[in-house]
C-alpha positions, -999 to +999 in steps of 0.1 A: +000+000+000+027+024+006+047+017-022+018+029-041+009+060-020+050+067-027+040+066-064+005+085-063+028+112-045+053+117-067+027+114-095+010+144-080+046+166-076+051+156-115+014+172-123+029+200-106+060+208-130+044+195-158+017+224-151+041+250-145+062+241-176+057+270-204+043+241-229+016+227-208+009+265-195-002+269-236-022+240-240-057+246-225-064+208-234-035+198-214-039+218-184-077+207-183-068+168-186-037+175-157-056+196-134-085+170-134-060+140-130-044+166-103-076+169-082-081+128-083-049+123-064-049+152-038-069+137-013-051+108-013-021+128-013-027+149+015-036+120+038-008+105+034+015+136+042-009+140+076-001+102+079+036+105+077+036+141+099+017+118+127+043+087+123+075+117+130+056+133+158+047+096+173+086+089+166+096+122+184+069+120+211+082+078+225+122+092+220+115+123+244+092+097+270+126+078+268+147+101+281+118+116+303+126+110+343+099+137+359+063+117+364+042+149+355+060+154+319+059+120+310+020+114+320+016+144+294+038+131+267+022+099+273-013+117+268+003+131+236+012+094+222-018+079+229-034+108+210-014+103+178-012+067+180-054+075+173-049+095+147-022+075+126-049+041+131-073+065+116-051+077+091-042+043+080-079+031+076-090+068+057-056+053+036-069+015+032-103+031+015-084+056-009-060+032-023-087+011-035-094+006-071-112+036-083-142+026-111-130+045-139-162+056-148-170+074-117-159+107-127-180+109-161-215+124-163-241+101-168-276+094-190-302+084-170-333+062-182-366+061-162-392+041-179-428+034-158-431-004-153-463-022-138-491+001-124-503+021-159-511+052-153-498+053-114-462+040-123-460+068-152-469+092-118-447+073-102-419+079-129-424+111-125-420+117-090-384+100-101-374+123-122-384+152-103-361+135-070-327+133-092-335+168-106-335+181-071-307+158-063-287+169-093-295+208-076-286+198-044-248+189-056-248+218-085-253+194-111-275+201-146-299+179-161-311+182-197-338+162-210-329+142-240-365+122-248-394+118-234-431+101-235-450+120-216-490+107-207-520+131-205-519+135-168-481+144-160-464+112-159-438+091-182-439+057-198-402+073-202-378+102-196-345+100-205-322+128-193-283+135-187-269+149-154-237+166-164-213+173-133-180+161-117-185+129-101-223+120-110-219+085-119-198+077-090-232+083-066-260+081-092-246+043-105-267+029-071-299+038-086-301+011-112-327-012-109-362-013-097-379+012-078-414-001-062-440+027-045-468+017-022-494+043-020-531+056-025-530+063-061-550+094-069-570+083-093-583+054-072-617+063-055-619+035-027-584+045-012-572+009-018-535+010-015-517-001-050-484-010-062-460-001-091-429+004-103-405+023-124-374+010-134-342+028-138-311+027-156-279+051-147-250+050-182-221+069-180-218+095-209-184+083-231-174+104-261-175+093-297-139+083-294-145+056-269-174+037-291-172+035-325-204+029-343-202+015-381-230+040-397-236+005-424-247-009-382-277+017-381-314+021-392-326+056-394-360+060-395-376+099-395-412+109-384-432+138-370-431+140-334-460+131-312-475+150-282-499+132-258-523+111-274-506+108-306-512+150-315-487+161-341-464+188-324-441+193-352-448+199-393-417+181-400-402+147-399-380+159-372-380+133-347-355+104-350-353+067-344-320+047-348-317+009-344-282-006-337-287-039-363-262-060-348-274-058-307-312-050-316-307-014-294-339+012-307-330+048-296-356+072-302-351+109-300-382+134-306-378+165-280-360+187-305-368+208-333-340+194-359-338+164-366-298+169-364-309+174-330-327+150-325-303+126-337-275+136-323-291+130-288-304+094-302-263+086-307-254+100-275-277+074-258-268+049-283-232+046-279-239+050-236-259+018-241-238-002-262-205+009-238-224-003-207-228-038-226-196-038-235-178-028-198-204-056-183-190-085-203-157-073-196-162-068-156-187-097-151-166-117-134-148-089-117-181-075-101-190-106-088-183-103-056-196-068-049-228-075-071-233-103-046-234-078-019-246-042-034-265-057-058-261-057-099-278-026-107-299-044-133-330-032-141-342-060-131-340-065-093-358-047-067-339-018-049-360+003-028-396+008-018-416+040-011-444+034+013-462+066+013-491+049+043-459+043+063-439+079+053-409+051+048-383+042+024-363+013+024-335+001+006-331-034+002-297-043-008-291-027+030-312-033+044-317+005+055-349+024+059-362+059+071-393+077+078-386+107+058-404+099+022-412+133+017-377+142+020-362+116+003-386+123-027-372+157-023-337+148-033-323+137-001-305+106-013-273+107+001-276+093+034-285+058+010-260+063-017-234+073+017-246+040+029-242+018+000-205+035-011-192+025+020-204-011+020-188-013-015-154-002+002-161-026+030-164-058+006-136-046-013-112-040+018-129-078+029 
């Protein structure tokens, strides 16, 4: 572990000449990619200069006891070691979690899908209240979020919303949501007040650039229509909206929010080539994840995450098991004391 702390350190001092050098200093893409690599390591790196400051004063602190004879100054300096020695077993353990392998994807921003699953019209509701939780969540952290398609019903819900959170560190927190999201609750549009249940499933895909997936145009089938408001209306004169399916995996995209259909399509792409990356990075890690899917959970959209039981004012996740009686709150945007939760039983399996 130290040998690589030794190497993220000196790492770090490089960034710092390499930034300072008159070459990087005229490179705006350069300094962008070394400042961001930069801010990655500091933490790291200033834990492990308070760790090594704590090992010299703990080294200082048990030579001066030694050579100590008056009872009052060593029960201080004893006080003083038995403080430190605290603080450097803290250290190391803040240390153990930092030096663990990083998901590369965690710093990217990420496209999230929300689709309404069984309920009808309730789970589009339902998939609505979703949405409106990461937006405020999103808020809460400084994040934006930009819709990139939607099917909106008559009476304010979605069969699906698909939208992209764009800030530093999004998918690192916002990966946890995958799966299925179940809500127990009066719906309104039930007139005997019998409690229902639905769900909403949802998907969380890091954004990758076109670099990173390369998609063979002879792989795609375009098709061009009008765009459709609720209940099938016509919203637009022209075939702007756009629907591309990937031949080879069977993916449909379908972009019809914008205006242009360059617009349109360019979105469609975006979410195409998130998809098709995802499939990719899960074949690769399958084996990899086991352990912590096993654990955490695997994010598919399959499996049942968390329930909101609005009789109850409780939510619960159930990959730990962890509930509280603040719905409204939660609903609200409040997510981290879960995602807080679920992050550090990750790092717990890991450091297992």
């Amino acid at each position: 572990m130290f040998e690589q702390l030794q190497e993220t350190e000196q790492r770090y001092q490089e960034l710092n000449e390499l930034m300072a050098s008159p070459e990087v200093a005229t490179d705006p893409d350069k300094i962008r990619r070394y400042s961001q690599e930069q801010a990655e390591l500091a933490e790291t790196v200033e834990a492990y200069r308070a760790y090594r400051q704590a090992i010299q004063e703990l080294t200082d602190a048990r030579a001066l006891l030694a050579e100590e004879t008056e009872a009052d100054m060593r029960s201080m300096i004893q006080d003083e070691i038995e403080q430190l020695e605290g603080k450097v077993s803290a250290l190391e353990e803040r240390l153990k979690v930092l030096v663990l392998p990083q998901d590369p994807r965690d710093a990217r921003d990420v496209i999230v899908e929300i689709r309404a699953g069984t309920g009808g019209d309730e789970a589009a509701l339902f998939a609505a209240d979703l949405f409106r939780m990461y937006t405020q969540y999103a808020s809460n952290h400084g994040w934006k979020v930009e819709i990139l398609s939607s099917n909106e019903i008559g009476i304010g819900g979605y069969k699906e919303i698909i939208f992209e959170i764009k800030g530093r560190g999004a998918y690192s927190r916002l990966k946890y949501e995958s799966g299925v999201h179940r809500v127990q609750r009066v719906p309104e549009t039930e007139a005997s007040g019998r409690i229902h249940t639905s769900t909403a499933t949802v998907a969380v895909l890091p954004e990758v650039d076109e670099v990173e997936v390369e998609v063979n145009e002879k792989d795609l089938r375009v098709d061009v229509f009008r765009s459709g408001g609720h209940g099938g209306q016509s919203v637009n004169t022209t075939d702007s909206a756009v629907r591309i399916t990937h031949l080879p995996t069977g993916i449909v995209v379908q972009c019809q929010d914008e205006r242009s259909q360059l617009q349109n399509r360019a979105r469609a792409m975006s979410i195409l080539r998130a998809r098709l990356y995802e499939l990719e990075y899960e074949k690769q890690t399958e084996e990899l994840d086991s352990a912590r899917r096993k654990q955490v959970g695997t994010g598919e959209r399959s499996e049942k995450i968390r329930t909101y039981n609005f009789p109850q004012n409780r939510v619960t996740d159930h990959r730990i098991g962890m509930s509280i009686h603040r719905l409204e709150s939660v609903l609200a945007g409040e997510l981290d004391p879960f995602i807080d939760e679920l992050i550090a039983e990750e790092q717990a399996q890991q450091l297992a």
